[in-house]
C-alpha positions as CSV (number, residue, x, y, z in Angstrom):
1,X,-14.0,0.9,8.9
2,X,-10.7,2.5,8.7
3,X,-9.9,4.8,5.7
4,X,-7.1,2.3,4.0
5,X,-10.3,0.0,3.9
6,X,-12.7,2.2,2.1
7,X,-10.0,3.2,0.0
8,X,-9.1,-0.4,-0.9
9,X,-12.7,-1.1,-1.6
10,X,-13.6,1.8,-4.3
11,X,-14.1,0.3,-7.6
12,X,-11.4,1.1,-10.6
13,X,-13.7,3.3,-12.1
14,X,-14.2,5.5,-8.7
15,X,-10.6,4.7,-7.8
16,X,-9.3,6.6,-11.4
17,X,-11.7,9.5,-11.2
18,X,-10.7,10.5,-7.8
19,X,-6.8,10.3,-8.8
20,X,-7.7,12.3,-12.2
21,X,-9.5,15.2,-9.9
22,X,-6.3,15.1,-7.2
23,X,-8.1,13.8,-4.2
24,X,-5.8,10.8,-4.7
25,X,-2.2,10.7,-5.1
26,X,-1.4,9.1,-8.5
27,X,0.9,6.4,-6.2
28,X,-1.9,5.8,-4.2
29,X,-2.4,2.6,-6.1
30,X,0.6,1.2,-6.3
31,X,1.0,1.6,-2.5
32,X,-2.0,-0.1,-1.8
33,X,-0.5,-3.1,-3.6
34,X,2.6,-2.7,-2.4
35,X,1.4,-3.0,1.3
36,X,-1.0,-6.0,0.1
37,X,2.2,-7.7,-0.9
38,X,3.7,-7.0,2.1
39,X,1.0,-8.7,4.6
40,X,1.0,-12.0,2.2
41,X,4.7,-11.9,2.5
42,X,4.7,-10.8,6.1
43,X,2.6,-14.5,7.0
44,X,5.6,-16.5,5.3
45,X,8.5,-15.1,5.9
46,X,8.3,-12.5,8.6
47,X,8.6,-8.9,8.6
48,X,12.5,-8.2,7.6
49,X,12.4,-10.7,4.9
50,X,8.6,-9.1,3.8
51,X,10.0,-5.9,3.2
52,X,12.9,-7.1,0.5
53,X,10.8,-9.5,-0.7
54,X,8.5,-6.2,-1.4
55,X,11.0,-4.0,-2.7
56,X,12.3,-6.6,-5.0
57,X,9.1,-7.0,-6.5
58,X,7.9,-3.5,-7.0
59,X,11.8,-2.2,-7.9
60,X,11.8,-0.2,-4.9
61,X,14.2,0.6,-2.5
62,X,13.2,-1.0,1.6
63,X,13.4,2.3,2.8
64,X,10.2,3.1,0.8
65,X,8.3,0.1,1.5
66,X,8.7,0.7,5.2
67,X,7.6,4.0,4.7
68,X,4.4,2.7,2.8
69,X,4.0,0.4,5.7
70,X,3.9,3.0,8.6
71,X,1.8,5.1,6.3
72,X,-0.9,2.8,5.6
73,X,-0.5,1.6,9.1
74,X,-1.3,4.6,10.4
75,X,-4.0,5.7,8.4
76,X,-5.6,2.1,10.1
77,X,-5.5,3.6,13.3
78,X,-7.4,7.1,12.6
């Protein structure tokens, strides 16, 4: 199981305790659903048109969401 997937599988409870002691970044979340939007996105439109349809929805720049992207991605791998 790679690490995104244990982190995307603590409970809220878990997921907030770890963030209040700094073992999680306090954006650690909103990445997470940022890259979830992203693969649903990604399976309709492609990968270009994922990525603006991502940073429209989360107010962010694309820049950031690919950024997310390789980060996540590469936590996948290790």
């Amino acid at each position: 199981m790679s690490i995104y997937q244990q982190i995307f599988d603590i409970n809220e409870q878990t997921f907030d305790k770890l963030m209040a002691g700094g073992l999680l970044k306090a954006k650690a979340r909103r990445d997470l659903l940022m890259y979830e939007y992203y693969l649903q996105e990604k399976k309709k439109y492609g990968s270009m048109q994922a990525i603006t349809n991502t940073a429209d929805k989360f107010c962010v720049s694309d820049s950031l969401i690919e950024k997310v992207i390789y980060k996540i991605q590469h936590l996948c791998t290790n």
